[in-house]
C-alpha positions in Angstrom: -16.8 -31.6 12.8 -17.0 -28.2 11.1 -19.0 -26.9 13.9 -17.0 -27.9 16.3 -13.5 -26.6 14.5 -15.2 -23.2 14.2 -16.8 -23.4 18.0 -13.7 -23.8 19.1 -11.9 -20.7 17.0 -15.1 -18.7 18.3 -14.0 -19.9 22.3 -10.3 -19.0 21.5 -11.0 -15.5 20.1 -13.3 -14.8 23.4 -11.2 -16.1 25.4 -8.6 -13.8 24.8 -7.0 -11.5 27.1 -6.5 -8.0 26.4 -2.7 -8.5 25.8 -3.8 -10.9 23.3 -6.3 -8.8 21.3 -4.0 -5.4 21.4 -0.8 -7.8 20.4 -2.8 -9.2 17.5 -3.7 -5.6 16.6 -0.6 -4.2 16.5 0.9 -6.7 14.1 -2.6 -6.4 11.7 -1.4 -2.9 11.9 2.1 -2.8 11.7 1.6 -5.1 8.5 -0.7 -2.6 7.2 1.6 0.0 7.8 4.1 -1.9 5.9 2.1 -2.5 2.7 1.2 1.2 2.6 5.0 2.6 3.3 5.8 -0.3 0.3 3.0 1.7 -1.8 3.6 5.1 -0.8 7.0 4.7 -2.4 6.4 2.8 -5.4 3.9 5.9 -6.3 6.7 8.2 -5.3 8.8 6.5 -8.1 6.3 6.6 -10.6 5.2 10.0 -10.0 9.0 11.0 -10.4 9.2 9.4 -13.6 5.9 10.5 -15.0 7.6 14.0 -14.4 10.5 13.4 -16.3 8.3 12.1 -19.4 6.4 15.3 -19.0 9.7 17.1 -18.9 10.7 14.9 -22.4 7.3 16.2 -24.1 7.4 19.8 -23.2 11.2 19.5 -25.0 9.2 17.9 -27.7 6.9 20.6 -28.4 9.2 23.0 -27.8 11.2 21.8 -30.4 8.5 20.9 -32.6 7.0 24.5 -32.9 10.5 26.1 -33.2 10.7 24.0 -36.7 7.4 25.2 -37.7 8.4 28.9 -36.7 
């Protein structure tokens, strides 16, 4: 039974037109494109808040070595 379920997944991907094999690329790649665009800009964020917490510590030690001074 196996071999036949997966004989018959092997017939239907060979069988395929070229329509078919581009279409089915194109969504693989548009949901690619998708996850990355999602990632991109989560990274954005934190990149823009890991500036801002550099921002707080340079303040810090700014601040800090005045008092010393």
């Amino acid at each position: 039974m196996i071999n036949t379920k997966m004989e018959e997944i092997m017939a239907s991907v060979y069988k395929a037109d070229t329509e078919q094999v581009l279409n089915r690329g194109l969504k693989a790649m548009t949901k690619a494109c998708d996850a990355l665009t999602k990632q991109n800009e989560k990274l954005n964020k934190d990149i823009e808040g890991l500036k801002a917490k550099i921002a707080r510590l340079q303040d810090k030690v700014l601040i800090q070595q005045e008092e010393r001074e």
